[in-house]
C-alpha positions in Angstrom: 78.0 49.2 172.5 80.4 50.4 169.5 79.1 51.3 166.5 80.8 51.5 163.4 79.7 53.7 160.2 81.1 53.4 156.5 79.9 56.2 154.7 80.4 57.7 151.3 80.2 61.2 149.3 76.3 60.8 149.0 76.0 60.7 153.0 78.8 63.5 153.0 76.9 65.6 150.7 73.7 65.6 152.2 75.0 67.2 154.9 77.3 69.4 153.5 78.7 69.1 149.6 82.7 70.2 150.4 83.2 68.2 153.2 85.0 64.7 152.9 82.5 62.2 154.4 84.8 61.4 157.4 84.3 65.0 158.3 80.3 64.8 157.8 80.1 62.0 160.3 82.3 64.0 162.8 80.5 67.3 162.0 77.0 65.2 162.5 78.1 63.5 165.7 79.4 67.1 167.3 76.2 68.7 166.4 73.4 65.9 167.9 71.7 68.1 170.5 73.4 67.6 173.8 76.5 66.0 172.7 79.2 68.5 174.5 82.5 66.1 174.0 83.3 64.1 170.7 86.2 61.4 171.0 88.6 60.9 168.2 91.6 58.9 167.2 93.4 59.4 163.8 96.4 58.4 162.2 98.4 61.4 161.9 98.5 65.1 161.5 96.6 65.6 158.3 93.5 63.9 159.9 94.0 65.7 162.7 93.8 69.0 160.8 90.5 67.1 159.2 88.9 66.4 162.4 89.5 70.1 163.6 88.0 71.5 160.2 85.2 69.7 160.9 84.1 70.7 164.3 85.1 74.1 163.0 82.4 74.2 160.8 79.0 75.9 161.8 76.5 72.9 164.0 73.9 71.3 161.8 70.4 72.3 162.0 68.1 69.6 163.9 65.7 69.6 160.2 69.7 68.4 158.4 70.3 65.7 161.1 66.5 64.6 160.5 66.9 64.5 156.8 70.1 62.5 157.0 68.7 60.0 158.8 66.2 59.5 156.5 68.8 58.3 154.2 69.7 54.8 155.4 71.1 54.5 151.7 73.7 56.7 152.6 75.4 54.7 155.3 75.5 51.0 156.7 76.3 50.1 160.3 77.1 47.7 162.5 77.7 47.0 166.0 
């Protein structure tokens, strides 16, 4: 199954308020407990660079991952 997330600057800034939300989605996906790989593609070397910044960034807390999913709101989904 694939899922597929469109997200915006609320969902990014729940998590955390200076990140872009692309980089809130990868930052949420690399910190889910047990998640030891995280498979990207991008377009080029600047989202590259905005992956890596991401992953770079301190994991999130299990209480932040709980409180973003709270948040339908913030994202819609599809499979």
């Amino acid at each position: 199954m694939i899922w597929a997330f469109r997200v915006g600057q609320e969902f990014a800034d729940l998590i955390r308020p200076d990140l872009t939300p692309a980089q809130a989605c990868i930052l949420a996906v690399a910190s889910w407990p047990g998640m030891t790989d995280v498979l990207l593609a991008a377009s080029g070397a600047p989202r590259w660079r905005e992956a890596t910044d991401a992953v770079a960034q301190p994991s999130l807390t299990a209480a932040t991952l709980r409180e973003t999913a709270r948040h339908p709101s913030s994202f819609s989904y599809w499979s």
